[in-house]
N, C-alpha and C positions, 0 to 999 in steps of 0.2 A: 504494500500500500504506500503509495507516496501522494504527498498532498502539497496543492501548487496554488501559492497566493497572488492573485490577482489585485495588484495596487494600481489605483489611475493618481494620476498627478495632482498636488494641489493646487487651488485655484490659483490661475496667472495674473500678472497687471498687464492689463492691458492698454495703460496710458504709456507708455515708451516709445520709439521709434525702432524698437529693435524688430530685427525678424524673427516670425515665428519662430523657428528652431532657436531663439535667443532670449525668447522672452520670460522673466526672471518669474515668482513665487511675487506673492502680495502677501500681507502683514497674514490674512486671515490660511495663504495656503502653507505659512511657514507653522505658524498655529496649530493648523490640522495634522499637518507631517507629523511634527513630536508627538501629538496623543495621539495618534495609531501607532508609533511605534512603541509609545509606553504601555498602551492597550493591546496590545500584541507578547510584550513583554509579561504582562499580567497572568497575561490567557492562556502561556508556555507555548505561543505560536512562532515563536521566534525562527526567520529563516535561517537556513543555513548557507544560502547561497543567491546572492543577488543580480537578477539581469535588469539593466537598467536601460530604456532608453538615451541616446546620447543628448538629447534636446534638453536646454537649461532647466526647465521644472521639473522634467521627472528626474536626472540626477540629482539639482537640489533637495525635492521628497526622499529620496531614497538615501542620503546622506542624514536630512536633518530626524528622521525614523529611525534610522542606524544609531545615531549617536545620542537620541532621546532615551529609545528603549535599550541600550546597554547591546547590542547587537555583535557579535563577533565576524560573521556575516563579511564577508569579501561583495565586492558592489564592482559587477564589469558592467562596463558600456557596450551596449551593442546598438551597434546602427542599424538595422534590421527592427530593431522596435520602434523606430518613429515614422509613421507612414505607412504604414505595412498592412498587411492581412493574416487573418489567423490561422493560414495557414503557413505567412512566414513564421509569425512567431511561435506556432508550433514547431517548425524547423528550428528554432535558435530553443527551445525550449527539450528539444529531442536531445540535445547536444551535453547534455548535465550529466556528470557522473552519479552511477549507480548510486553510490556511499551515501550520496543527497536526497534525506526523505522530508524536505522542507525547503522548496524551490519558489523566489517571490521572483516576480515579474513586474516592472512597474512600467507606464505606457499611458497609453492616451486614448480617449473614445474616437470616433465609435467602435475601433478597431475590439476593445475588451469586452462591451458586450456582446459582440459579435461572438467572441472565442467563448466566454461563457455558454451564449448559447448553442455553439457548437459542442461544446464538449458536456453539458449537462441538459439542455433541452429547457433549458430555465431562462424565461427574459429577465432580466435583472436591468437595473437603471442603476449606472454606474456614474455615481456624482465622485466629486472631486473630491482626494485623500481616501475613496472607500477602498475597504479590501474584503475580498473575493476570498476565500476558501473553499477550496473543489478537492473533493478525494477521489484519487484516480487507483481503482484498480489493475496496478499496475506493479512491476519488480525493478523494472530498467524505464528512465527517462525516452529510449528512444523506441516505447511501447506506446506514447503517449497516444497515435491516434486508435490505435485498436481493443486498449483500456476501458472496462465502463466506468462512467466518471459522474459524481452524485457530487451535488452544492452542499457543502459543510454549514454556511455563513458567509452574509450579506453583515459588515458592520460599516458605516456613517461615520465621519468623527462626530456629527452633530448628535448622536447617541449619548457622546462622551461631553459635550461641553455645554448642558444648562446649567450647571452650578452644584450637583450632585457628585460629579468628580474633578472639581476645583485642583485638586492635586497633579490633576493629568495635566491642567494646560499651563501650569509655571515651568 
């Protein structure tokens, strides 16, 4: 059994002049990043192994997650998650060693709910900072498409942040 967390990016600022592949986190997706990764921490969902889109917010999420929730977690860039289809990023997702039975992925829409519902048959709305957990019946990563694969958890940071886990978002 291995299980593959689906992170989408925190929400960007969209006031800059930069381009898309450049455009930075805003106060609220820097916010969201840390309590998912301390909500994640919590939860013992901690990955083992990080594919990160190369584009500026999703390496920033998957950096400021890492280093919120205490993560040991290696964070590679692949370029193949920005732009892509689910069935690239099933190819880059094929590609993870055995040893790895907690593989996070962090990316962008619409491309995530797409792969979710490819691989669970579940629509899911994939807002910004959420994560995805999918158990794939599976032994080896590059089993992934012929695996049956069941939605674990849909979690929101907005789950995390009306005042009831105050702890999460300092």
């Amino acid at each position: 059994m291995k299980r593959l967390l689906v992170m989408r990016h925190g929400k960007s600022d969209w006031g800059g002049e930069a381009p898309d592949h450049e455009r930075p986190l805003n106060e609220r997706g820097r916010v969201s990043a840390k309590v998912m990764g301390r909500v994640l921490d919590r939860m013992g969902q901690v990955p083992q192994l990080v594919f990160s889109s190369t584009a500026l917010r999703a390496r920033s999420t998957a950096e400021l997650a890492s280093r919120a929730g205490h993560w040991s977690a290696d964070i590679e860039l692949v370029e193949e998650l920005y732009g892509s289809s689910p069935a690239a990023v099933l190819d880059v997702v094929s590609g993870a060693a055995r040893a790895i039975g907690f593989l996070m992925i962090v990316g962008h829409q619409p491309t995530w709910g797409d792969l979710v519902e490819e691989l669970t048959g579940a629509r899911v709305q994939v807002k910004t900072a959420s994560v995805i957990g999918i158990d794939l019946a599976i032994m080896e990563w590059d089993n992934v498409r012929s695996g049956r694969a069941e939605l674990a958890y849909v979690l929101q940071p907005r789950l995390f942040m009306d005042g009831t886990w105050d702890d999460l978002t300092k």
